[in-house]
KOLFIVEX-370186 format. One line per field, with one value per residue (C-alpha): residue number from 1; residue in three letters; x, y negated, z. Coordinates in nm, 4 decimals. Each point is the difference from the previous one (the first is absolute). Layout:
! residues N
i <- [NUM_...]
aa <- [Ala_...]
X <- [X_...]
Y <- [Y_...]
Z <- [Z_...]
! end
This chain:
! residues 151
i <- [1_2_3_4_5_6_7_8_9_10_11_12_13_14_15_16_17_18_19_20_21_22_23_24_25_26_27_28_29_30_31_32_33_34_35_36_37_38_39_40_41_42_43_44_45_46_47_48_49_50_51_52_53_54_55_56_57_58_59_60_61_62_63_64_65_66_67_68_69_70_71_72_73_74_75_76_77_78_79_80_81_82_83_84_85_86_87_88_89_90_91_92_93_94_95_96_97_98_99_100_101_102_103_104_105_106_107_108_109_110_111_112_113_114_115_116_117_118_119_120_121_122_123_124_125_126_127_128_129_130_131_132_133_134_135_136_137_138_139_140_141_142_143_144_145_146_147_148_149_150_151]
aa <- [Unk_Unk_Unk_Unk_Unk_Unk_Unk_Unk_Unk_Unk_Unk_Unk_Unk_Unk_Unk_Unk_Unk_Unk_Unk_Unk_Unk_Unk_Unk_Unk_Unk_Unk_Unk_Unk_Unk_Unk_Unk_Unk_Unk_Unk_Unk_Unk_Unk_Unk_Unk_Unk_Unk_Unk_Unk_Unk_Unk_Unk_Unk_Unk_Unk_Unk_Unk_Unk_Unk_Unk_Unk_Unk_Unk_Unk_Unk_Unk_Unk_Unk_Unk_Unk_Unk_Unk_Unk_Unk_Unk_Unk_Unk_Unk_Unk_Unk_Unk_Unk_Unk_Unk_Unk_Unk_Unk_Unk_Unk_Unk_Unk_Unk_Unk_Unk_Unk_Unk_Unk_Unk_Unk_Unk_Unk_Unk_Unk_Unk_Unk_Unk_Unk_Unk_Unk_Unk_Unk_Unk_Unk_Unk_Unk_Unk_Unk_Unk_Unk_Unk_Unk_Unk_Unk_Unk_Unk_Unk_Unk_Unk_Unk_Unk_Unk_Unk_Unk_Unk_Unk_Unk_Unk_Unk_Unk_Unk_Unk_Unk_Unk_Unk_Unk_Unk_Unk_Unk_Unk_Unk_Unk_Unk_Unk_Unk_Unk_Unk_Unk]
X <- [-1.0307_-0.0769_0.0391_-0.1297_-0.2781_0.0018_0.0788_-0.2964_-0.2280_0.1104_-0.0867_-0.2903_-0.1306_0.0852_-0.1883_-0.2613_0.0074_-0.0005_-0.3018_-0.2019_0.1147_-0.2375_-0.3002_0.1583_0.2361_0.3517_-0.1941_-0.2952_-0.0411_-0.1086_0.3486_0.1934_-0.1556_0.0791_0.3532_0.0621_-0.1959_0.1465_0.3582_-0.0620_-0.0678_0.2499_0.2971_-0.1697_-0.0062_0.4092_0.0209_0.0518_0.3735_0.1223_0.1021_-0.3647_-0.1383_0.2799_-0.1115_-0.4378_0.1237_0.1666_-0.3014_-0.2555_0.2639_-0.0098_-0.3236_-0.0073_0.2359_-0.2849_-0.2564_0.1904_0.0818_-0.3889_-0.0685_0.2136_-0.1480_-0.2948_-0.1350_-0.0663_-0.3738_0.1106_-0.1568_0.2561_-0.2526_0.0391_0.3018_-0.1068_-0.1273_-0.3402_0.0918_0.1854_0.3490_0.3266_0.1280_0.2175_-0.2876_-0.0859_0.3470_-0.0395_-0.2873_0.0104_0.3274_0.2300_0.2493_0.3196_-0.1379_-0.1013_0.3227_0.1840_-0.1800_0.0926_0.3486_0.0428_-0.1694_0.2529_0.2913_-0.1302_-0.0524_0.3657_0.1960_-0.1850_0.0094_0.2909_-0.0589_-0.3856_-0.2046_0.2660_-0.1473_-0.3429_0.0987_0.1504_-0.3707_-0.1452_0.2265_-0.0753_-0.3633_0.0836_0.2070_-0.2882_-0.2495_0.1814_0.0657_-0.3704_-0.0453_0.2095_-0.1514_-0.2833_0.0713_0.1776_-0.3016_-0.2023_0.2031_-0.0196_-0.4062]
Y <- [-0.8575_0.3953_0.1003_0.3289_-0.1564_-0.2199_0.2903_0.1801_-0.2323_0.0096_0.3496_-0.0475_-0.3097_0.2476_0.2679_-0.2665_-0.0879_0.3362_0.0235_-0.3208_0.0757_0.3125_-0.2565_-0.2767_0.0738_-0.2149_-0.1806_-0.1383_-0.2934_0.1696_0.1348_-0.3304_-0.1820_0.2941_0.0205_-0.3583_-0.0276_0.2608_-0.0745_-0.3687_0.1899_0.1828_-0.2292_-0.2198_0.3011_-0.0427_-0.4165_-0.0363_0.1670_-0.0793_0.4046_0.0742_-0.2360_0.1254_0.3402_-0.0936_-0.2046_0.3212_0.2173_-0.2576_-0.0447_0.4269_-0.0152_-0.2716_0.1708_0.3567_-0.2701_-0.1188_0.3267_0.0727_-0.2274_0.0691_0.3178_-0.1653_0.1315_-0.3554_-0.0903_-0.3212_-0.3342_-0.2694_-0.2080_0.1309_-0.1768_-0.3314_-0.2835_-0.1406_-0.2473_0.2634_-0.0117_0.2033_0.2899_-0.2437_-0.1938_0.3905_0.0576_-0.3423_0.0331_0.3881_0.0442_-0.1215_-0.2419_0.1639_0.2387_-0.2651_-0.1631_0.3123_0.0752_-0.3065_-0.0215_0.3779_-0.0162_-0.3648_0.2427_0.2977_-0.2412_-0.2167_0.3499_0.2233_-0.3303_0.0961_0.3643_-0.0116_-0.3094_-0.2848_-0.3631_0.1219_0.2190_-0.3813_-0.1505_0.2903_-0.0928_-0.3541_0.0773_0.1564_-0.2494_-0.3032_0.2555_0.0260_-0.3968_-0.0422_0.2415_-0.1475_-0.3412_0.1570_0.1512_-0.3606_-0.1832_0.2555_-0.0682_-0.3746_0.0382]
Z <- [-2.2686_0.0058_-0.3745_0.0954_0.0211_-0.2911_-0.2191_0.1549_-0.0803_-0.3279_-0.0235_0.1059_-0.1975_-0.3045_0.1180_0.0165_-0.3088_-0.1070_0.2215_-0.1785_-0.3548_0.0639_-0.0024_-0.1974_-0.2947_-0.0462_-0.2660_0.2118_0.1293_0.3241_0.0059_-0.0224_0.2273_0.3203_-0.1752_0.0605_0.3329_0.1800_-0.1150_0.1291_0.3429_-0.0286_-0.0452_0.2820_0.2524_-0.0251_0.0298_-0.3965_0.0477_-0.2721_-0.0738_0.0288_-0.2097_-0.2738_0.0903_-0.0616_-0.3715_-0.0755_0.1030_-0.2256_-0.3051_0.0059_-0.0391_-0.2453_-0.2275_0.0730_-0.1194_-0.3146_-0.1296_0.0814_-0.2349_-0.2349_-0.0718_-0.0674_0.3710_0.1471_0.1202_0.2427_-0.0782_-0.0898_0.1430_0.3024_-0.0006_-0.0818_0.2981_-0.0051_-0.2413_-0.2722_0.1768_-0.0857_0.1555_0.1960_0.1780_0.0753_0.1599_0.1628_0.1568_0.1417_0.0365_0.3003_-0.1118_0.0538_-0.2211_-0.2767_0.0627_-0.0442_-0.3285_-0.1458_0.1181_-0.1170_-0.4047_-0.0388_0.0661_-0.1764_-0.2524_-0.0128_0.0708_-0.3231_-0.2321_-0.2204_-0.0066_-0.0850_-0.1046_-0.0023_0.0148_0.0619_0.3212_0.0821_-0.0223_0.1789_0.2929_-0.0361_-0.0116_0.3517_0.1746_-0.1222_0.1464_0.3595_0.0216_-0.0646_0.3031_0.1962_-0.0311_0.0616_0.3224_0.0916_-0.0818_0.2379_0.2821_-0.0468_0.0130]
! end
């Protein structure tokens, strides 16, 4: 693998983004849906390496954490319903659906431990259920995913 180029592409997915946040501000809808698209092309340019997928959660978890303090501030115009299937789904049947599965796989895997490790220092038993809530949510995928390659 040529990590120059990875690391180029990189640059230039975030001068992309720059680029469509012009038109389409962090808290759109519009925004989102390129964010998560063109990440998804990006981490399948490079054969889902595992480095490069790490590399695309990191870049959509940045701007997660620009969205949440957004919206913290009160400056937050994107639809939670945007977020929700046809039938008034989660946020998880979101991730499910438009993201690839490493990636969904990875988030799951990643909030049980931030979850198990933080317990005792922050929320105690009900960091526990949050990681729970997590691990049921990734065996349901999984079966999932088993059951679609049984079809």
């Amino acid at each position: 693998m040529n990590w120059n180029d990875v690391f180029r592409d990189i640059q230039k997915w975030m001068a992309a983004s720059n680029e469509v946040m012009r038109t389409y501000p962090l808290t759109s809808s519009e925004y989102w849906r390129w964010l998560v698209g063109s990440l998804g092309h990006l981490e399948q340019k490079y054969n889902s390496h595992p480095l490069v997928v790490n590399l695309c959660i990191a870049l959509f978890d940045y701007q997660d954490r620009n969205y949440k303090a957004m919206e913290s501030e009160g400056m937050s115009k994107l639809r939670l319903d945007y977020y929700k299937g046809k039938n008034g789904d989660d946020l998880f049947w979101f991730f499910e659906t438009f993201l690839p599965k490493q990636w969904v796989i990875g988030f799951y895997v990643l909030n049980v431990i931030k979850y198990v490790v933080r317990h005792e220092g922050k929320n105690g038993v009900e960091d526990l259920g949050k990681a729970k809530t997590y691990v049921e949510r990734l065996v349901e995928f999984e079966k999932g995913e088993a059951d679609e390659k049984k079809s």
